[in-house]
VMD Tcl script that builds the backbone (N, CA, C; Angstrom):
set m [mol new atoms 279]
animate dup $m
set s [atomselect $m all]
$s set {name element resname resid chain x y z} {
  {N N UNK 1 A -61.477 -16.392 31.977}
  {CA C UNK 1 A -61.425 -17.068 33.257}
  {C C UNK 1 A -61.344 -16.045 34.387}
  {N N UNK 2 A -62.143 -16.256 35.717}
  {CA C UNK 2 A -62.212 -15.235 36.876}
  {C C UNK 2 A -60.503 -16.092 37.512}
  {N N UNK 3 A -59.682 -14.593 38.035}
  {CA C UNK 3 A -59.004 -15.044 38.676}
  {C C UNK 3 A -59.418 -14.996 40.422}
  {N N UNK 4 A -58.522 -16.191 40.857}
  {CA C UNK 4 A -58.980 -16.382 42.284}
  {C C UNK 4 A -58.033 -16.141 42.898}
  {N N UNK 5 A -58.098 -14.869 44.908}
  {CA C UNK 5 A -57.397 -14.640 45.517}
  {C C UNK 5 A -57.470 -15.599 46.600}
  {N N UNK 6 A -56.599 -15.500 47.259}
  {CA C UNK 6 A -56.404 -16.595 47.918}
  {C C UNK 6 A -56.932 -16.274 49.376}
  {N N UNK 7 A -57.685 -16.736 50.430}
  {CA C UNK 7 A -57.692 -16.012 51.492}
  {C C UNK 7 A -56.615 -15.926 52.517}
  {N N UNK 8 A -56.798 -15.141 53.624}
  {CA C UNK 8 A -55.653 -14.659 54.368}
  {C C UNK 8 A -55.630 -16.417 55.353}
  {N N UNK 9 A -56.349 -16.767 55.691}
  {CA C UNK 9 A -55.741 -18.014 56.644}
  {C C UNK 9 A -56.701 -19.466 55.528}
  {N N UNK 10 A -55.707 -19.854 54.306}
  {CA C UNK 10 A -56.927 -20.885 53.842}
  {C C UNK 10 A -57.027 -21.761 55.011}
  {N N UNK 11 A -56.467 -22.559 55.763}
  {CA C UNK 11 A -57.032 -23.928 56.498}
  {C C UNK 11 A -58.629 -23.587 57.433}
  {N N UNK 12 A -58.280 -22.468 57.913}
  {CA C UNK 12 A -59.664 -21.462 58.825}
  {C C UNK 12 A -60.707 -21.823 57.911}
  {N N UNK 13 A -60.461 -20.994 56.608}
  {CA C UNK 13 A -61.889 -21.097 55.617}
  {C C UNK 13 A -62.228 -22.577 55.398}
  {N N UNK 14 A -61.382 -23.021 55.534}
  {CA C UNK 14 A -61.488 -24.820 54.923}
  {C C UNK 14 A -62.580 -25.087 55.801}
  {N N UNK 15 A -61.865 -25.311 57.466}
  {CA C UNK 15 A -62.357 -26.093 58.797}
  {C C UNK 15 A -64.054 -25.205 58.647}
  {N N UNK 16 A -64.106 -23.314 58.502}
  {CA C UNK 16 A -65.651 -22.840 58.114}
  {C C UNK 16 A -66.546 -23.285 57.820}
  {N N UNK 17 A -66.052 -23.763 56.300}
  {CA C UNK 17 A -66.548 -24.411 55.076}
  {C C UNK 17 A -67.671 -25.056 55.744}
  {N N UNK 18 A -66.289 -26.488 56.295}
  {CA C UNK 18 A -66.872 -27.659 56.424}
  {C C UNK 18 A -68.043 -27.808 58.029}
  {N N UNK 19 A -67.496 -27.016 58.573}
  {CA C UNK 19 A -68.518 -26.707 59.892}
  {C C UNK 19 A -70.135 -26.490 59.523}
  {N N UNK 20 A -70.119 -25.073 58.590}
  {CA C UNK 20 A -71.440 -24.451 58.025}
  {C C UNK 20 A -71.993 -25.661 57.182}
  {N N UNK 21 A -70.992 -26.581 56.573}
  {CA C UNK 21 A -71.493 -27.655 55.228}
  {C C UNK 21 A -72.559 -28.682 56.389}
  {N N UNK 22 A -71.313 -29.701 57.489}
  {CA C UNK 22 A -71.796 -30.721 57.762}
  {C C UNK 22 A -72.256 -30.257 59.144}
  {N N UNK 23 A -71.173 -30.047 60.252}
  {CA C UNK 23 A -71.184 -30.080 61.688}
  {C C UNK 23 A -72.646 -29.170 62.175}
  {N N UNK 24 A -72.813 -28.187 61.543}
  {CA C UNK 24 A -74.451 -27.736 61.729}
  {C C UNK 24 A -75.523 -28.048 61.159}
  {N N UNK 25 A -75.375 -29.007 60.489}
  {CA C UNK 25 A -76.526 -29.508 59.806}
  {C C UNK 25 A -77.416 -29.712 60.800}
  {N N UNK 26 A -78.839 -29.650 61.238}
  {CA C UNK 26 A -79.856 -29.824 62.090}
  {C C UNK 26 A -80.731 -31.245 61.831}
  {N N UNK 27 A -80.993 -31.936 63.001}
  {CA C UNK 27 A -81.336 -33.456 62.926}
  {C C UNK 27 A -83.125 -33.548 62.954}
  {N N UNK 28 A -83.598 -34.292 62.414}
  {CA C UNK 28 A -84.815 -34.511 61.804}
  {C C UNK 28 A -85.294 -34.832 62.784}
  {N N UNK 29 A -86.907 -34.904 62.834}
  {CA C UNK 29 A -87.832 -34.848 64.010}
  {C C UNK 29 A -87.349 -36.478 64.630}
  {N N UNK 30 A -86.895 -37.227 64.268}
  {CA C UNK 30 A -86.625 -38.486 64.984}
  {C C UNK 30 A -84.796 -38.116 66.222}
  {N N UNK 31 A -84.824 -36.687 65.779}
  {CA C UNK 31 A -82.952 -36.884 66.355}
  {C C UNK 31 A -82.086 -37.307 65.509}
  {N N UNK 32 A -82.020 -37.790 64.307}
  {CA C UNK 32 A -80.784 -38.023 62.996}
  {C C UNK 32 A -81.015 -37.191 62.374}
  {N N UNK 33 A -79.477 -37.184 62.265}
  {CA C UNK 33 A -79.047 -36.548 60.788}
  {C C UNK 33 A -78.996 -37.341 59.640}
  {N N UNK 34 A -79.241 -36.608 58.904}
  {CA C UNK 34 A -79.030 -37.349 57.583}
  {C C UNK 34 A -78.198 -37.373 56.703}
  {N N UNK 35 A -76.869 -37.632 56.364}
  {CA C UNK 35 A -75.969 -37.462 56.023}
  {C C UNK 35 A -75.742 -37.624 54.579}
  {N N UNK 36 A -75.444 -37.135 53.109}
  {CA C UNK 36 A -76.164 -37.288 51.848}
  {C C UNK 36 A -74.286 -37.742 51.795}
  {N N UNK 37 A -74.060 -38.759 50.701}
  {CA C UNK 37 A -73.379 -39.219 50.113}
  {C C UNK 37 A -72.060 -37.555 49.836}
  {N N UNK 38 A -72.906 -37.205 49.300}
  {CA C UNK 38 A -71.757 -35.208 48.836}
  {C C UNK 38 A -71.514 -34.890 50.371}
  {N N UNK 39 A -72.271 -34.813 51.315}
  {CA C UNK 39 A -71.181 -34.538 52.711}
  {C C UNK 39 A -70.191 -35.076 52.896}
  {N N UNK 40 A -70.626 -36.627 52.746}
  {CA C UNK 40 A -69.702 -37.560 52.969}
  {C C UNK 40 A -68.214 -37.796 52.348}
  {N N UNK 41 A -68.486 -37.133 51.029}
  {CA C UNK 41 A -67.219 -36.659 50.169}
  {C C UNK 41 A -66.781 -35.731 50.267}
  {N N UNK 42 A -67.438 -34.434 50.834}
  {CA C UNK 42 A -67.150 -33.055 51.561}
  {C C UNK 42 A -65.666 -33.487 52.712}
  {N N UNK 43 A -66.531 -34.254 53.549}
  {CA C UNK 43 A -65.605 -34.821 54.828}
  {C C UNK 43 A -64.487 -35.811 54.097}
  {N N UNK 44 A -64.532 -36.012 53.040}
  {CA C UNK 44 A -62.883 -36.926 53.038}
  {C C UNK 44 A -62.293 -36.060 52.483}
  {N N UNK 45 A -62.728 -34.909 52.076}
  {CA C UNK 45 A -61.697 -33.437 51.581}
  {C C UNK 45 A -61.376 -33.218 52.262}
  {N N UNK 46 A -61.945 -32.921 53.428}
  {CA C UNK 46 A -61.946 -32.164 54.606}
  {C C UNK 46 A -60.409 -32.610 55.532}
  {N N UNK 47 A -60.918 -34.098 55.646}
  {CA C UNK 47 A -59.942 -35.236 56.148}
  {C C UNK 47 A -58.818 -35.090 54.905}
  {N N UNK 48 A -59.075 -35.253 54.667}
  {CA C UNK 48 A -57.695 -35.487 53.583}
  {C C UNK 48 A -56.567 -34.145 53.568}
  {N N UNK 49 A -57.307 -32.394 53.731}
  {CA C UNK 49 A -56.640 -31.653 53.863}
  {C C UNK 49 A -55.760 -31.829 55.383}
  {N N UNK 50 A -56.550 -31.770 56.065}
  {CA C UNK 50 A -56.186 -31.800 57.433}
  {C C UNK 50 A -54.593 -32.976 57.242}
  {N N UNK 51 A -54.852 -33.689 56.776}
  {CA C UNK 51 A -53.645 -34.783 56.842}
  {C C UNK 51 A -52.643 -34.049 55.154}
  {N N UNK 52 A -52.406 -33.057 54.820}
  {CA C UNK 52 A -51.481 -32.757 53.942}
  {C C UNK 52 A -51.835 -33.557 52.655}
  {N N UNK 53 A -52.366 -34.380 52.218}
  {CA C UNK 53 A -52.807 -35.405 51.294}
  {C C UNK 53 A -53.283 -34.297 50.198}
  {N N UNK 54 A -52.275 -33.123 49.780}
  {CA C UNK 54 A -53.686 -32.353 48.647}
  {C C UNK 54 A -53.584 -33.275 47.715}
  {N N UNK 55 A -53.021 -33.490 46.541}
  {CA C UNK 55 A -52.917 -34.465 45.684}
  {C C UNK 55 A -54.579 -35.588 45.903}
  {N N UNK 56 A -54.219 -36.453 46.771}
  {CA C UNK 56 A -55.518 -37.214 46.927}
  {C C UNK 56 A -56.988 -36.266 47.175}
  {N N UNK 57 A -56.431 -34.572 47.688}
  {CA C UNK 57 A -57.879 -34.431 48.253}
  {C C UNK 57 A -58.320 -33.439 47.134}
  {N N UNK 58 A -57.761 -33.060 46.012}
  {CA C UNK 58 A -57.941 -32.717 44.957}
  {C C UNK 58 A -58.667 -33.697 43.909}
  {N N UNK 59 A -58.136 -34.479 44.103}
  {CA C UNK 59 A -58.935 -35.599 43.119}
  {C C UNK 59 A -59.895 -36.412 43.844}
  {N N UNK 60 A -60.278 -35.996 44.771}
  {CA C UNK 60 A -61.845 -36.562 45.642}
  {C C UNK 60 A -62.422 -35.052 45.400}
  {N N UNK 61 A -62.158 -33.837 45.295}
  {CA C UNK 61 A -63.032 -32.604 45.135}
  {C C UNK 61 A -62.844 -32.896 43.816}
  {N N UNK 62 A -62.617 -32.638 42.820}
  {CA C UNK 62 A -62.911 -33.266 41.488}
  {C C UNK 62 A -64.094 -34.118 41.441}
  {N N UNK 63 A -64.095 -35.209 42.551}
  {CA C UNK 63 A -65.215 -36.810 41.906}
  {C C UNK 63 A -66.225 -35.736 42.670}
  {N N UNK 64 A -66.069 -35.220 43.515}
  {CA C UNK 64 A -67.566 -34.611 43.974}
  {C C UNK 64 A -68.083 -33.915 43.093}
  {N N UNK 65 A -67.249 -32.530 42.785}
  {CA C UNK 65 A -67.719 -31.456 41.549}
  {C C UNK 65 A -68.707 -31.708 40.349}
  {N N UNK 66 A -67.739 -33.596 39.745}
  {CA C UNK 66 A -68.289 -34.257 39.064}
  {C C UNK 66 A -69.807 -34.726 39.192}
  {N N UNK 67 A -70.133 -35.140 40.163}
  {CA C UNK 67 A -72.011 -35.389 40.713}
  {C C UNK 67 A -72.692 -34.953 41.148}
  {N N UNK 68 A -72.115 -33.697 41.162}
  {CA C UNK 68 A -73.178 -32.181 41.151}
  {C C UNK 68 A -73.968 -31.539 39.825}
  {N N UNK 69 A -75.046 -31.324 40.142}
  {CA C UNK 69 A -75.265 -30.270 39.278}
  {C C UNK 69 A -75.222 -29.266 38.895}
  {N N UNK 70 A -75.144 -28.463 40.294}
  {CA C UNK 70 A -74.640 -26.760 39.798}
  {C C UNK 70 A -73.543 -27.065 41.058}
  {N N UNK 71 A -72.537 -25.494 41.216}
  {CA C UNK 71 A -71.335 -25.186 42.038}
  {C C UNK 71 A -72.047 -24.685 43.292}
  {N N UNK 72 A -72.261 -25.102 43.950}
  {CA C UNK 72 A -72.168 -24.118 45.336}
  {C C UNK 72 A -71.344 -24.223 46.510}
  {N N UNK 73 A -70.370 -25.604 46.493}
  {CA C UNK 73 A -69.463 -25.669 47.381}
  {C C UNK 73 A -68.341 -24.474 46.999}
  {N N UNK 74 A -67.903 -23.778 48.321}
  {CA C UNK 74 A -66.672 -23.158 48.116}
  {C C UNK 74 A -65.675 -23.881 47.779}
  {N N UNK 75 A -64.864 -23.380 46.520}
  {CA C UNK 75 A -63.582 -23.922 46.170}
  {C C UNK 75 A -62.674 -23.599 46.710}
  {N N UNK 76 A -62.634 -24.417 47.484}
  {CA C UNK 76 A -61.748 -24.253 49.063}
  {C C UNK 76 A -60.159 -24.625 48.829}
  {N N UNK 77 A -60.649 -25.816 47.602}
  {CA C UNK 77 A -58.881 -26.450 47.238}
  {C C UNK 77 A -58.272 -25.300 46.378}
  {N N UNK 78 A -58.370 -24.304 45.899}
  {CA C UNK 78 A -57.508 -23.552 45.194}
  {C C UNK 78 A -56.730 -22.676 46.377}
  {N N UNK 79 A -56.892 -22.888 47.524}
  {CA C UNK 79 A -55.695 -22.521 48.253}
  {C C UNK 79 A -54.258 -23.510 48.283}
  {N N UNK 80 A -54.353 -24.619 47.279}
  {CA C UNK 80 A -53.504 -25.309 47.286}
  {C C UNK 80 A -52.706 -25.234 45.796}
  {N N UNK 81 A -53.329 -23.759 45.093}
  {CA C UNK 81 A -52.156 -23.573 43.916}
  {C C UNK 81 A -51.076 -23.043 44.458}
  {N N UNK 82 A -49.989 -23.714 43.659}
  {CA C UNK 82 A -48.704 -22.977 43.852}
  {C C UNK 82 A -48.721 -21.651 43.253}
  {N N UNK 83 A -49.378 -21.109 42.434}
  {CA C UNK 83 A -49.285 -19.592 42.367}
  {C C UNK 83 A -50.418 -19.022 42.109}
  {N N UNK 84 A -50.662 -17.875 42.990}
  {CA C UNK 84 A -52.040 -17.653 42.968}
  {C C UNK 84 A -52.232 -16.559 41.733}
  {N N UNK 85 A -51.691 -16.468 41.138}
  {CA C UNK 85 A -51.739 -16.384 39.836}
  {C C UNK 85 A -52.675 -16.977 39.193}
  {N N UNK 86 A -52.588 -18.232 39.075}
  {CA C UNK 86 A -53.120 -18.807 38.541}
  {C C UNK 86 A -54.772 -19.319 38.858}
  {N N UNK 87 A -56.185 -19.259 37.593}
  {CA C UNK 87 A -57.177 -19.528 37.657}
  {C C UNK 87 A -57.663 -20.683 38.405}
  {N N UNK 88 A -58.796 -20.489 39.185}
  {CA C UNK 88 A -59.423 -21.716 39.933}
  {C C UNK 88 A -59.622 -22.714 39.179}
  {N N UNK 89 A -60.117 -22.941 37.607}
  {CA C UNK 89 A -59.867 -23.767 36.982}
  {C C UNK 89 A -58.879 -24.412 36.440}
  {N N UNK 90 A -57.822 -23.690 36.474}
  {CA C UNK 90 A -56.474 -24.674 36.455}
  {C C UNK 90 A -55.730 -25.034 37.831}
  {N N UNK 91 A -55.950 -24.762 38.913}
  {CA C UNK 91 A -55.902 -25.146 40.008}
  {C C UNK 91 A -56.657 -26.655 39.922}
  {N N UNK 92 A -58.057 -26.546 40.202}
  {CA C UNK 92 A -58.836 -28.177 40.266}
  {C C UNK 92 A -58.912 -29.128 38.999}
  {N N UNK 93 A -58.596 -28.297 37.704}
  {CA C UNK 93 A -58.549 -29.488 36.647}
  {C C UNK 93 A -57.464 -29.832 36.145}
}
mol reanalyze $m
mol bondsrecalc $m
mol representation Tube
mol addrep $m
């Protein structure tokens, strides 16, 4: 298992994350965005950190992880192990 460090300000990397994920997304020749179901679960992580809720926002990054096919979201919730000791996979599972 790779161990994971933790960064120096996690909530910063979080709010990053989610900026680069959704808030810049660029709108289609009509002016919309298109918003895919995995943003949409991106943003209740997002929401959910912001409100202290890790517990709930751990197990909504879980259901996302789950309907992906490959990893490319940053695993943003392993700033919420209690010891960073411990692997990103025992952090989210």
């Amino acid at each position: 298992m790779t161990e994971f460090q933790l960064p120096g300000d996690p909530r910063r990397e979080i709010i990053a994350s989610f900026y680069r994920t959704i808030l810049k997304r660029e709108p289609d020749e009509e002016g919309l965005t298109n918003y895919t179901k995995e943003d949409l679960s991106l943003e209740t992580v997002f929401m959910l950190l912001l409100a202290s809720d890790e517990a709930k926002a751990i197990r909504e990054y879980k259901e996302l992880r789950s309907i992906r096919e490959e990893e490319t979201l940053p695993l943003t919730l392993a700033v919420f192990c209690k010891d960073n000791e411990d692997s990103i996979e025992m952090c989210i599972n």
